[in-house]
Structures are given as C-alpha cells and as structure tokens.
DRENMAR-151518 format. One record per residue (C-alpha): x, y, z; residue number from 1; residue in three letters. Coordinates in Angstrom, 3 decimals. Last residue first. Layout:
// DRENMAR-151518
          x          y          z     i    aa
          X          Y          Z   NUM   ALA
...
END
This chain:
// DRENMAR-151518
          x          y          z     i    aa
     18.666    -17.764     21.417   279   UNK
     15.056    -17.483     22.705   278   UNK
     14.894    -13.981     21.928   277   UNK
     16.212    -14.807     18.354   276   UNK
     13.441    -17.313     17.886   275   UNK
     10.619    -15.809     19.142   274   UNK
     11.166    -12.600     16.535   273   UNK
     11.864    -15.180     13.582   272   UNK
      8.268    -16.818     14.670   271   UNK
      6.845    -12.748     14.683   270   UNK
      8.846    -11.875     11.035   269   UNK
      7.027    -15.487      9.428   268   UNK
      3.677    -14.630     11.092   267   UNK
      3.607    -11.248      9.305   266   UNK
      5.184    -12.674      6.228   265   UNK
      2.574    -15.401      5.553   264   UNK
      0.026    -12.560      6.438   263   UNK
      1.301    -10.730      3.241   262   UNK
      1.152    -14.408      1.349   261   UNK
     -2.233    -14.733      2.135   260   UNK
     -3.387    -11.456      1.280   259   UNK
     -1.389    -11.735     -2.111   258   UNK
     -3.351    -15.627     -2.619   257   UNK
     -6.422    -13.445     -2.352   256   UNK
     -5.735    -10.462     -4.696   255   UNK
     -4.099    -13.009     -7.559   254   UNK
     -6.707    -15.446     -7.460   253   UNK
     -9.744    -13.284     -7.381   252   UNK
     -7.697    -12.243    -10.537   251   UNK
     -7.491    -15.452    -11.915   250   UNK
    -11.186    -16.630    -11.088   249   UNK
    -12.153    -13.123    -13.165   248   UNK
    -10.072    -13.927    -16.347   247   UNK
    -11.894    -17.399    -15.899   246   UNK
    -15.357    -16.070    -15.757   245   UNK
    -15.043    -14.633    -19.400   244   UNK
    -12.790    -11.208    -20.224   243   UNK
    -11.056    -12.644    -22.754   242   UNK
    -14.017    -11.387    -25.278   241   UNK
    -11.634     -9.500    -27.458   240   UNK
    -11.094     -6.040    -24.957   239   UNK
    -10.141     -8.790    -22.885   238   UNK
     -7.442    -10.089    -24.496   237   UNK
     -7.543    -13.580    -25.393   236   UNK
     -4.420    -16.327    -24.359   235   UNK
     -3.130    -18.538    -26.649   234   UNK
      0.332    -17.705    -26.655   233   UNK
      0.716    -17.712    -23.007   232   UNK
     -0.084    -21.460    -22.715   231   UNK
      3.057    -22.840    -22.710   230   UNK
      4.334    -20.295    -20.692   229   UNK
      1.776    -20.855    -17.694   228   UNK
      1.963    -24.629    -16.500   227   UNK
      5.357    -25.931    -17.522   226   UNK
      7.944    -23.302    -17.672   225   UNK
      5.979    -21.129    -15.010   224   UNK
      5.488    -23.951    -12.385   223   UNK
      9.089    -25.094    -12.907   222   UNK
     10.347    -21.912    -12.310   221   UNK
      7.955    -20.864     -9.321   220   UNK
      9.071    -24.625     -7.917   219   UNK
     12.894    -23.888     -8.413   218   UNK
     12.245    -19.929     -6.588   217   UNK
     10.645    -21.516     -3.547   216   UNK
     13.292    -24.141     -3.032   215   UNK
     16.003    -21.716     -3.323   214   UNK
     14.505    -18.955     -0.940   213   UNK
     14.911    -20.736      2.380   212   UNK
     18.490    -21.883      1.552   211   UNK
     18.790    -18.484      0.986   210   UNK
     19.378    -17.251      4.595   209   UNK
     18.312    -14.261      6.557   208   UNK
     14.982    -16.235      7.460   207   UNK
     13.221    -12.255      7.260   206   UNK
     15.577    -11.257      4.567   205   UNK
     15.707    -14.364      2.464   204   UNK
     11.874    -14.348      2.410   203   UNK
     11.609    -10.620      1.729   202   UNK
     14.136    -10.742     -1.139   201   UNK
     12.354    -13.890     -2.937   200   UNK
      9.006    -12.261     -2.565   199   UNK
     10.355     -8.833     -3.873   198   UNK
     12.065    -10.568     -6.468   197   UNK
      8.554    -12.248     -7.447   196   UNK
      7.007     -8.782     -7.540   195   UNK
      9.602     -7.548     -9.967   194   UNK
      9.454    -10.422    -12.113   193   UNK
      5.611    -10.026    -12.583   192   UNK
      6.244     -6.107    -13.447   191   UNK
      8.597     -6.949    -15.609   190   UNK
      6.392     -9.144    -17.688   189   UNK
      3.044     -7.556    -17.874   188   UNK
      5.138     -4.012    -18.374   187   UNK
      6.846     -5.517    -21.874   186   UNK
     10.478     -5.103    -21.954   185   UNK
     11.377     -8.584    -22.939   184   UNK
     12.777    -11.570    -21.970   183   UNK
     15.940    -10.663    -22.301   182   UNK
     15.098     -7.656    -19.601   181   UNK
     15.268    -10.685    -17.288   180   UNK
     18.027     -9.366    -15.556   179   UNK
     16.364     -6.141    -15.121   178   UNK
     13.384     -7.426    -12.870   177   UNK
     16.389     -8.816    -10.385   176   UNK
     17.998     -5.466    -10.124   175   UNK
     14.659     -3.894     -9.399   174   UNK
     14.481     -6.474     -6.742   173   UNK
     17.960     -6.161     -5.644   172   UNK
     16.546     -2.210     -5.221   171   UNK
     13.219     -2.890     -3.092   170   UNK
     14.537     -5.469     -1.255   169   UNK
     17.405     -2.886     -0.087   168   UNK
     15.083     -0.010      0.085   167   UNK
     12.684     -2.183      2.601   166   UNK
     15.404     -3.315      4.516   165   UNK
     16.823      0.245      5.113   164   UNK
     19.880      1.130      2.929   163   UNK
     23.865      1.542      3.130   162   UNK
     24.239     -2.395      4.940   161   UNK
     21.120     -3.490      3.242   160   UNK
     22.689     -3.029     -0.061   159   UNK
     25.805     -5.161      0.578   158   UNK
     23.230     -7.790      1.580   157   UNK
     20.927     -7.453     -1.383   156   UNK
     23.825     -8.519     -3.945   155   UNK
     26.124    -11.079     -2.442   154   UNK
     22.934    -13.168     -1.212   153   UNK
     19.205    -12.385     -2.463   152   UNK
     20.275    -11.186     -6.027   151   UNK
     23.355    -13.181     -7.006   150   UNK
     23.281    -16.624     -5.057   149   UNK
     19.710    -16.262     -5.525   148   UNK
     20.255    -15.646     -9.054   147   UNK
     22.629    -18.317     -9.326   146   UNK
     21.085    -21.127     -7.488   145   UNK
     17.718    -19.947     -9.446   144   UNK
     18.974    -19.898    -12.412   143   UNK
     20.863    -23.054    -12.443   142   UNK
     18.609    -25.317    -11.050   141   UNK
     15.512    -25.521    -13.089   140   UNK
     17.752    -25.389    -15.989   139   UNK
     19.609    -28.779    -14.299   138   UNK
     15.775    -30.472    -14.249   137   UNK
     15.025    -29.605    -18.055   136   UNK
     17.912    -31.059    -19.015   135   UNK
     17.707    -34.368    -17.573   134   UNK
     13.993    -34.430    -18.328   133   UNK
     14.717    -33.695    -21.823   132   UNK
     17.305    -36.143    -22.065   131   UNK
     15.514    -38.641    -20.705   130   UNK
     12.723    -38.459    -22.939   129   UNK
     14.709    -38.454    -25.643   128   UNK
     14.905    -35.485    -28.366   127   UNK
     13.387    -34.340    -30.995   126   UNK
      9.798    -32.234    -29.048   125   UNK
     12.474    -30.594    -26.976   124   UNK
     11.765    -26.931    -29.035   123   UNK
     12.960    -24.282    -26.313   122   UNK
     10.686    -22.207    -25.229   121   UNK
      9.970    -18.800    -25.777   120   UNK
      8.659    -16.673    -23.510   119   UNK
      5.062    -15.056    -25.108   118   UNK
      4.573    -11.727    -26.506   117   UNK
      2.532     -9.372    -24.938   116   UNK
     -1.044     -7.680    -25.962   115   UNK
     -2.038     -6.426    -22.734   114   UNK
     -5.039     -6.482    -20.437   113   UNK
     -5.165    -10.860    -21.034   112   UNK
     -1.186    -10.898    -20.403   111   UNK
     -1.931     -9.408    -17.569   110   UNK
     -4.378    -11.421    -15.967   109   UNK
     -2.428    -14.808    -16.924   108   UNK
      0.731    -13.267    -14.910   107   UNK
     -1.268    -11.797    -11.949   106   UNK
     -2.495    -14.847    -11.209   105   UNK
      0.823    -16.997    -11.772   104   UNK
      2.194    -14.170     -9.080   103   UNK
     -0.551    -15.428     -6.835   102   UNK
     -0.139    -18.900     -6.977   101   UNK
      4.066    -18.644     -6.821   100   UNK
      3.365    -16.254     -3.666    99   UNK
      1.373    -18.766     -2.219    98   UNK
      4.088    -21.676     -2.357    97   UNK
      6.405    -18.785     -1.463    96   UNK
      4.732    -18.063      2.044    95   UNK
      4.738    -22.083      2.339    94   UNK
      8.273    -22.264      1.862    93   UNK
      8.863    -19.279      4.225    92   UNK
      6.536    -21.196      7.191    91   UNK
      8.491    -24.956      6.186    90   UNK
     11.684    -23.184      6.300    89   UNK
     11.204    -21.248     10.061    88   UNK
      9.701    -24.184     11.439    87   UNK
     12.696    -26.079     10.465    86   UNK
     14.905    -23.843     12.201    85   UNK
     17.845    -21.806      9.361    84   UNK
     21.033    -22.421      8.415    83   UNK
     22.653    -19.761      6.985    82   UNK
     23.077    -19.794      3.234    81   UNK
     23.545    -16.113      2.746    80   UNK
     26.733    -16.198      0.364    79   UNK
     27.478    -13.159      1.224    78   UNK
     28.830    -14.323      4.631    77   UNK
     30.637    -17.211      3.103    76   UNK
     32.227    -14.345      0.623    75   UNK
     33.284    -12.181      3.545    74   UNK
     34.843    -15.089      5.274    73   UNK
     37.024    -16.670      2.648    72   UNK
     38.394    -13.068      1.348    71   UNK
     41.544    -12.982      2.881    70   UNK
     41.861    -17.087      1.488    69   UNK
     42.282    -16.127     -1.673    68   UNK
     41.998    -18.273     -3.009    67   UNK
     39.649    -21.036     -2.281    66   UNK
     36.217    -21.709     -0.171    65   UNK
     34.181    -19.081      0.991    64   UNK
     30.517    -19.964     -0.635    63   UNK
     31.402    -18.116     -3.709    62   UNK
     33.689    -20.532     -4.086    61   UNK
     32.080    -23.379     -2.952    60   UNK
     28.425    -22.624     -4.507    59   UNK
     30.638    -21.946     -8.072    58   UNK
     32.099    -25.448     -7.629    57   UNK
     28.794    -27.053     -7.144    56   UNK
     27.471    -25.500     -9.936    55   UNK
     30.149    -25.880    -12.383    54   UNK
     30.332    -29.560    -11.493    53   UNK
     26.520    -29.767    -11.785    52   UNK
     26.971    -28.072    -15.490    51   UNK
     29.103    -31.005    -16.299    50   UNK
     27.007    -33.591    -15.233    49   UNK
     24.147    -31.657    -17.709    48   UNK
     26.328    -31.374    -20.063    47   UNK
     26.830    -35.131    -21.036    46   UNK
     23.132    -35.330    -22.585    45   UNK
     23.603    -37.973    -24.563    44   UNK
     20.945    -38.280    -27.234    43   UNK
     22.826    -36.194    -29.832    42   UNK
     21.247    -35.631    -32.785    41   UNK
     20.667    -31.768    -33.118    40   UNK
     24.208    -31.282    -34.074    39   UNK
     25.347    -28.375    -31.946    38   UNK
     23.120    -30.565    -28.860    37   UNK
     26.230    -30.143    -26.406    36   UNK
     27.933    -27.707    -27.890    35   UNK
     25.642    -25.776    -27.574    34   UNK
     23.864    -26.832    -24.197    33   UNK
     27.853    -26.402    -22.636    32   UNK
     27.913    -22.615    -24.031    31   UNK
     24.488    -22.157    -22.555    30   UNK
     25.202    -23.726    -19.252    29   UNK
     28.554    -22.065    -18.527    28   UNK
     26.763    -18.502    -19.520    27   UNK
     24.187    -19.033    -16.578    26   UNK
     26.447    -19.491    -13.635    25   UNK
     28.964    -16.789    -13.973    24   UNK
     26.962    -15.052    -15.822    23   UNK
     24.703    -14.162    -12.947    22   UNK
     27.766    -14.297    -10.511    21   UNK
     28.818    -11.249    -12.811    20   UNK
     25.685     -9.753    -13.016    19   UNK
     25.358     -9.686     -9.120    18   UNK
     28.849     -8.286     -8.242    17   UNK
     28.101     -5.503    -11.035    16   UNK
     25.183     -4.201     -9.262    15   UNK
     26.454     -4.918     -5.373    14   UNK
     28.760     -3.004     -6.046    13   UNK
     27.394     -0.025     -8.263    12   UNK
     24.145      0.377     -5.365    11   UNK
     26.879      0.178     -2.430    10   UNK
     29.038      2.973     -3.984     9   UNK
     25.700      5.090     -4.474     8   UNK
     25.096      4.381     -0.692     7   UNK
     28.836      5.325      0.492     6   UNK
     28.476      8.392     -1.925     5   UNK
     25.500      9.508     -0.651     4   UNK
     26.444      8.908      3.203     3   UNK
     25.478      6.343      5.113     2   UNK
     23.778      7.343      8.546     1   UNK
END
C-alpha cells in the first residue's frame, strides 16, 4: 500500500503537471486570438493554422517525441492514447452521447433552483462567417485535447498508481471542476463540471485510452456553446413560475439519461473484461 507521503506526492504531481499542460494549450490560443482580432477588423483568421501547429506539436511532445529522449516513454504512456477495438469506441462514445444529455439536464435544472450567472460568450456577431466557424471549430478543439491530455492522461494516471480507481476519478475530477473556477464559483456550475469529469475519467479509465474520451468531450462542448449557454440568461427560477412542464421534462431527463449512462458503463467494463481474456 502507498504510503501518505507517496499519495500526497502523487496528488501535488499530477496537480501541477495538469495546469501546466492546461496552459500549455489554452494560453497559446488566447494570446494568438488577440493579436489576432486586436483591431476588431480583421477577416483573416491566420490563428487558427497557427493554433493547429501548437496543437499538433504539443500532442507530439507530450505524446513522447523530443528531448529528452529519457523521458520519451513515460510521457507516451501518460499520454493515454492507446488504441482501443472499435466496439470498445463506438460503446464509450455512446455512454458519453448520454452523459452529454443528461449533464445538459442537470445544467438547465439548476440554473432554474439557483440564481447563476450565465458563461459568457464571445460577441462573433462582426465578423465573417468563415471566420467564426473557423474559430469556433479550433476552440472546440483545444480544450478538450488539452484537458484530456491534462486531466484524463498525465494527470489521473499518476493518481491511479497511489489511489484506487474510484479515488483517482474522483480527484482528476475535482481537479477538472477547479479549472473552470473562471467560470465561476456558483454550485450549479461546478457541480455540472464535476460530473462531466467523472464521465470523462470513467470512460478513459475503463477504454484506458483518451482517444475514447476526445470525441465525447468536443460534442459536450459544442452542445453547451451552442444549445445551452445561449440560452442560460433567460432562464426562470422556479420559485418565479420556472417550474412549468419543461423544468419537469429536464429533470426526467437528467435521472433517466444518468440510468442509461450507468448501464453504459456496466456493459462498457464487461466488453473490456472479454477483451483482455481474449488477448
């Protein structure tokens, strides 16, 4: 059994490793949208190609490749992105499509219990087109290449060496709910974040890979930036007539679509079972 001080050495590790990979991917993009759009008129959106070179550059590192070369195999290994059967990815995506349902359900039903302020969103109403799509499709990768990269890969592994599976999900998840403390530290929020780390950290454990989680996590993003934010700011609290037969569809929706994805997981740990004792 880990000791204390290997487990509380773990927690710090794997805690600083994932905030740094965090930044690592996310401060590029915000430094290259500035100076990108600094002006407010420019229709060329030339850091999007340049935030794919950071990306793909940060998967190769961080996927093994460069100095130093010691290190190559430890960081391919944190990395996570194992191959997995194609059973096994189309069962985890569809355990995430239903998570994504559910955690929108438990989104709109909170925010109608508790006064809470909305996400903001950036204003794209004066630029192209294009340029918005472009944009809005290399935000949908970033965070969730490096949060995965971060949370599900470098970060819940080292914890799952010191801690049992269900600590380890349980503490990258934690981990996951803080870095979106930008957000805001309203309970509706957090608690939504939370539950969609423990989604992403279950999937990833169970497939042991994050090729399994990325998908998953760039639909919940673009589901939630187009679908649900938008609409947060108009949303009635119960105690002010909110409480109408929609309130009530969404949390059917949120209790069902959580059964679902629960036996998702069940079948998705027995077809991961067959397959190792086939190989």
């Amino acid at each position: 059994m880990p000791s204390l001080g290997q487990k509380m050495t773990a927690v710090l590790v794997s805690t600083v490793l994932a905030f740094l990979i965090l930044m690592a991917g996310q401060i590029p993009w915000s430094v290259l949208l500035a100076l990108n759009f600094r002006d407010r008129t420019s229709a060329v959106p030339w850091s999007v190609a340049a935030m794919a070179v950071v990306l793909w550059l940060m998967w190769r590192y961080l996927g093994g490749k460069g100095w130093p070369r010691s290190t190559s195999e430890k960081r391919r290994r944190l990395l996570r992105a194992n191959p997995v059967a194609p059973k096994t990815f189309a069962l985890a995506f569809l355990c995430g499509g239903l998570a994504i349902i559910a955690l929108a359900g438990y989104w709109i039903v909170f925010f109608q219990l508790v006064k809470t302020p909305a996400n903001v969103l950036a204003e794209a109403s004066k630029y192209p087109l294009l340029t918005v799509i472009l944009v809005t499709a290399i935000s949908s990768l970033v965070s969730p290449i490096s949060e995965e990269i971060a949370f599900r890969g470098y970060c819940q592994q080292i914890l799952e060496s010191r801690f049992s599976a269900g600590a380890a999900v349980t503490l990258s998840s934690l981990l996951f709910m803080l870095a979106h403390a930008n957000h805001g530290l309203y309970w509706p929020k957090l608690t939504v974040y939370f539950l969609a780390g423990v989604v992403f950290g279950t999937i990833a454990l169970l497939t042991n890979s994050i090729l399994t989680t990325l998908p998953v996590h760039i639909v919940a993003d673009v589901t939630f930036f187009v679908l649900i934010w938008p609409r947060d700011a108009a949303r009635v609290l119960v105690t002010q007539g909110g409480a109408d037969k929609w309130f009530w569809v969404h949390v059917l929706q949120a209790i069902v679509f959580t059964v679902l994805v629960l036996l998702g997981f069940w079948r998705l740990k027995k077809l991961e079972a067959r397959i190792l004792v086939r190989a």
